[in-house]
VEXBA-473647 format. One record per residue: residue number from 1; residue in three letters; x, y, z of N, C-alpha, C in turn. Coordinates in Angstrom, 1 decimal, m for minus. Each point is the difference from the previous one (the first is absolute). Layout:
N
SITE;NUM;ALA;X;Y;Z;X;Y;Z;X;Y;Z
...
END
This chain:
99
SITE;1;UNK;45.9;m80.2;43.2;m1.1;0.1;m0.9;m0.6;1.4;0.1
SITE;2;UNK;0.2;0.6;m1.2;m1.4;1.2;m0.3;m1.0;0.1;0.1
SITE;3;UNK;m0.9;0.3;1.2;m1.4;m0.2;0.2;m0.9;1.0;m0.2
SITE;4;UNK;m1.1;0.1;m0.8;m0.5;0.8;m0.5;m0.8;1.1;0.9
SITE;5;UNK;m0.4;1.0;m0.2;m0.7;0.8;1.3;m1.0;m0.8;0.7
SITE;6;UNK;m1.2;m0.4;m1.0;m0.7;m1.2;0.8;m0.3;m1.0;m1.4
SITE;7;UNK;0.7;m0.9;0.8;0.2;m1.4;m1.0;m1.2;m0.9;0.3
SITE;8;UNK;m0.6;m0.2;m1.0;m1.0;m1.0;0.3;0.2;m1.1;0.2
SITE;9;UNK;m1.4;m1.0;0.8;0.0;m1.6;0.1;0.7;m0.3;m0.9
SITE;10;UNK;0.4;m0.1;m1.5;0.0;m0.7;m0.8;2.0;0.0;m0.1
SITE;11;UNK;m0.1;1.2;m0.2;1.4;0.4;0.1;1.2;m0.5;1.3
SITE;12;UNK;m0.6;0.2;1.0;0.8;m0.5;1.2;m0.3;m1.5;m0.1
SITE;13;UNK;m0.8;m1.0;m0.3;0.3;m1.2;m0.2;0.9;m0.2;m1.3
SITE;14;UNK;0.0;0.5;m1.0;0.8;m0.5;m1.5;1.4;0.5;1.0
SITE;15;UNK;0.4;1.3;0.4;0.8;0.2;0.3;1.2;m1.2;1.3
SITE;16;UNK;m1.2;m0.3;1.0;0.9;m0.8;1.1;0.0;m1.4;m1.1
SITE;17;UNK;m0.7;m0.4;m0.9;0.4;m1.5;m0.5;1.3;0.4;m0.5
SITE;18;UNK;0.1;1.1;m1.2;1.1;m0.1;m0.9;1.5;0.6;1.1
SITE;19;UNK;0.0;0.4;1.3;0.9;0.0;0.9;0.5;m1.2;0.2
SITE;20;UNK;m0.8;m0.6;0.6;m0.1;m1.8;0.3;0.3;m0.7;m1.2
SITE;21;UNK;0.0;0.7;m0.9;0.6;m1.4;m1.5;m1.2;m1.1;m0.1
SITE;22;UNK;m1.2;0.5;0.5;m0.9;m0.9;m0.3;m1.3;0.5;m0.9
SITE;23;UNK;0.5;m0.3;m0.9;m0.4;0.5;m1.4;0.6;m1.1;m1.1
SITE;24;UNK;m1.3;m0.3;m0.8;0.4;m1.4;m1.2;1.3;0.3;m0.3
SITE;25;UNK;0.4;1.2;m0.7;0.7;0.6;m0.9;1.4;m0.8;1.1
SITE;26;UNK;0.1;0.4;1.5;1.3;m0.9;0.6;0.1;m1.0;m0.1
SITE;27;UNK;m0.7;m0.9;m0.9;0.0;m1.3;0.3;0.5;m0.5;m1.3
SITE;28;UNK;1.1;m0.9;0.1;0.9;m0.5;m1.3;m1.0;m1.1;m0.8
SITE;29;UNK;0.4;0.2;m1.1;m0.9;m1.2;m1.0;1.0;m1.7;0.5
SITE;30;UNK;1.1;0.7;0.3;0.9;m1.7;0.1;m0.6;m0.1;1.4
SITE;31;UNK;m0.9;0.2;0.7;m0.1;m0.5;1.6;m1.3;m1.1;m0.6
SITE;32;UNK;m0.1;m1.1;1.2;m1.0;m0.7;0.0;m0.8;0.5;0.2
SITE;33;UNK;m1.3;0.0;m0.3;m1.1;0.2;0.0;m0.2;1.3;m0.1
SITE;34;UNK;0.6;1.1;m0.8;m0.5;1.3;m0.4;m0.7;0.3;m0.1
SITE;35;UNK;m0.2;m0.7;m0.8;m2.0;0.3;m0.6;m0.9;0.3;1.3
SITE;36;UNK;0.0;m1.1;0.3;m0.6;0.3;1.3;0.0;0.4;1.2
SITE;37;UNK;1.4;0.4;m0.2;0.2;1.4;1.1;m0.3;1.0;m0.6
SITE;38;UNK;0.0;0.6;m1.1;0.0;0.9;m0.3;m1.3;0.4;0.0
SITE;39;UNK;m1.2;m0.7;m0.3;m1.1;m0.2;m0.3;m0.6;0.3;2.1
SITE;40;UNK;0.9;m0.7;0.5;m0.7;0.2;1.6;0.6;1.6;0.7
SITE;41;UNK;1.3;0.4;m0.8;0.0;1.7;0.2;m0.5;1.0;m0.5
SITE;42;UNK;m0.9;m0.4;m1.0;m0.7;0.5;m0.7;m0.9;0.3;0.7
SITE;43;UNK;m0.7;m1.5;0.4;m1.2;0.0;0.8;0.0;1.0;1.5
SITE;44;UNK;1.4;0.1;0.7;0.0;1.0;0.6;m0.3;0.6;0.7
SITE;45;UNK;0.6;0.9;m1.4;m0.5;1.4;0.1;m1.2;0.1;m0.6
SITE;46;UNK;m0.8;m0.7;m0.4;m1.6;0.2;m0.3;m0.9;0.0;0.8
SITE;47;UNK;0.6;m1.0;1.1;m0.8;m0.2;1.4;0.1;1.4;0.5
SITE;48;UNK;1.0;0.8;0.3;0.2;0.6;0.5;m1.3;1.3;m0.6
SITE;49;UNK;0.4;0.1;m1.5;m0.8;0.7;m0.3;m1.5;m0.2;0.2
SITE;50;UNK;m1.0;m1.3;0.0;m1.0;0.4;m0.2;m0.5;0.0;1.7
SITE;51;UNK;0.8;m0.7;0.9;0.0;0.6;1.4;m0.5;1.0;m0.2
SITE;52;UNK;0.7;1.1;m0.2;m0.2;1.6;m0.1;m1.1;0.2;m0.6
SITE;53;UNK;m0.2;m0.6;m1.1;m1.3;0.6;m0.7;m1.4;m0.7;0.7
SITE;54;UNK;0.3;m1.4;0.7;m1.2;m0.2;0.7;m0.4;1.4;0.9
SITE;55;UNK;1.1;0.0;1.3;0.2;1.0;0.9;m0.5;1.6;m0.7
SITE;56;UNK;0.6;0.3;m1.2;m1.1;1.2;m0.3;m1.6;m0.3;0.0
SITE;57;UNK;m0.6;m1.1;m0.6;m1.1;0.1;m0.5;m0.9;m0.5;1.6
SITE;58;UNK;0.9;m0.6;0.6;m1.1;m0.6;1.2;0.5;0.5;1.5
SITE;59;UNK;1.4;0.5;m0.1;0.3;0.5;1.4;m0.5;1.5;0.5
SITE;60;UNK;0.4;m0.2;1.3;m0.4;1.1;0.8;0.9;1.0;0.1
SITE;61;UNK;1.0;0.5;m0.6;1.3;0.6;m0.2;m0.6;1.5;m0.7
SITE;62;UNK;0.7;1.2;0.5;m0.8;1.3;m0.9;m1.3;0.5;0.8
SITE;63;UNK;m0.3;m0.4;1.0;m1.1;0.5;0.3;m1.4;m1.2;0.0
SITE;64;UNK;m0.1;m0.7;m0.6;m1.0;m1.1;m0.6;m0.8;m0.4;1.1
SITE;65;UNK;m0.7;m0.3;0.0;m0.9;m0.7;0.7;0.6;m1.7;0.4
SITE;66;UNK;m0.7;m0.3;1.4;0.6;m1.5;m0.3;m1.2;m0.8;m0.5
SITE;67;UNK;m1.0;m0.1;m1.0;m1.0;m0.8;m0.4;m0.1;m0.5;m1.0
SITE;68;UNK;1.2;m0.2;m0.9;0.1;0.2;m1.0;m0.8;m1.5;m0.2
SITE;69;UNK;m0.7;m0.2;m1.7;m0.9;m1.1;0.2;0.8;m1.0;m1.1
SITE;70;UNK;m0.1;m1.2;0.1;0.4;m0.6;m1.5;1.3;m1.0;0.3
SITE;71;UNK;0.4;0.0;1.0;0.9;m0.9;0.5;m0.6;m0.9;0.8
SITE;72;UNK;0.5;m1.3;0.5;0.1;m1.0;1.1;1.0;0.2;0.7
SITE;73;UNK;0.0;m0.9;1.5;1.1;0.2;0.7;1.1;m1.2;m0.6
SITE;74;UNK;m0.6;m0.3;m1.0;1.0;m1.4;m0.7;1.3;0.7;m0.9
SITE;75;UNK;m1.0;1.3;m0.6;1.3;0.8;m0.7;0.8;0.8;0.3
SITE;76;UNK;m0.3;0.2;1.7;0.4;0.8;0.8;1.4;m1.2;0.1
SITE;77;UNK;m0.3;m1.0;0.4;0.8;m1.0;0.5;1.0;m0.1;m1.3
SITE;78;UNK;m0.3;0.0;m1.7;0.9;0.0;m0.6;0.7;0.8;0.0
SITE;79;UNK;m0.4;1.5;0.0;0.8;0.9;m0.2;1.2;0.4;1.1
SITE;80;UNK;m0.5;m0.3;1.5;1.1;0.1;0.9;1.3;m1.6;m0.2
SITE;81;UNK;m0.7;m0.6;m0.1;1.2;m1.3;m0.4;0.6;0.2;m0.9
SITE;82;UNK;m0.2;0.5;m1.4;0.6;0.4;m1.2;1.3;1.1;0.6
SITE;83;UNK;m0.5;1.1;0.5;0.7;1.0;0.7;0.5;0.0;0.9
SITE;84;UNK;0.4;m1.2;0.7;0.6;m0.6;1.0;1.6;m1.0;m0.6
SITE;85;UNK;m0.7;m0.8;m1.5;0.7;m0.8;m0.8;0.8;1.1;m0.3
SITE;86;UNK;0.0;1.1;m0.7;0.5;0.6;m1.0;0.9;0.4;1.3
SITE;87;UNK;m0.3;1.4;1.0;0.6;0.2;1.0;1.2;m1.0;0.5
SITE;88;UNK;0.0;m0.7;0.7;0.8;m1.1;0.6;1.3;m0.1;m1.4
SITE;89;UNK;m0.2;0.1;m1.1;0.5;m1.2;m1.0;1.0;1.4;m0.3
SITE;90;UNK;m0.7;1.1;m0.2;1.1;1.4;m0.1;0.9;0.3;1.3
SITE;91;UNK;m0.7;m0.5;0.7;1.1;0.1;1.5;0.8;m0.4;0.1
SITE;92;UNK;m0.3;m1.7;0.1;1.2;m0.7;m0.1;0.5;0.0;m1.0
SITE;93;UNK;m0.3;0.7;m1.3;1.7;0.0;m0.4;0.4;1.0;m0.2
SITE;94;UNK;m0.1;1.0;0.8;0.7;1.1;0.6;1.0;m0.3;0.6
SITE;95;UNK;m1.1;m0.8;1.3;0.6;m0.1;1.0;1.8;m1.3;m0.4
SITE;96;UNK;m0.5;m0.6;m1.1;0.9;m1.1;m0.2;1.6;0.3;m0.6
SITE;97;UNK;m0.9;1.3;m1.3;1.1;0.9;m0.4;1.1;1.0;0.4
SITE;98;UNK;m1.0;0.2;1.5;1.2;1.1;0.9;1.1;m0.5;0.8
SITE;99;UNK;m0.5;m1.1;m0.1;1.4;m1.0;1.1;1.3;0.0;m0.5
END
């Protein structure tokens, strides 16, 4: 893969899904339940993305202060679970595809 000088959040995740074939577009119309696979790869990479975009607007990353105001530790709790889900689920099938 051609990686750009500096590739952004956005790019290095579209990039490792469509490596992994986990992208709607890989997913056959004749499979069961496409729709809704396709609809949950979709979802994804969205997690992925607004991760990031929480993480700009409220993390401590760049220099930031850590006080940032306007969160709970409840969203704290979604956003590491969400990025834990997402994590794990690109792993394993890495990990499932390299065998």
């Amino acid at each position: 893969v051609d990686v750009p000088r500096s590739p952004d959040f956005d790019w290095l995740t579209k990039e490792t899904l469509k490596t992994l074939n986990l992208i709607p577009e890989g997913v056959s119309d004749e499979r069961a339940g496409s729709k809704t696979i396709k609809v949950m790869l979709s979802n994804l990479a969205s997690v992925a993305k607004r991760l990031d975009e929480l993480r700009n607007y409220y993390g401590t990353g760049h220099g930031r202060h850590g006080r940032a105001i306007g969160l709970q530790s409840r969203h704290a709790k979604l956003a590491a679970h969400a990025s834990a889900a997402f994590c794990n689920f690109v792993l394993n099938t890495h990990s499932e595809r390299s065998k």
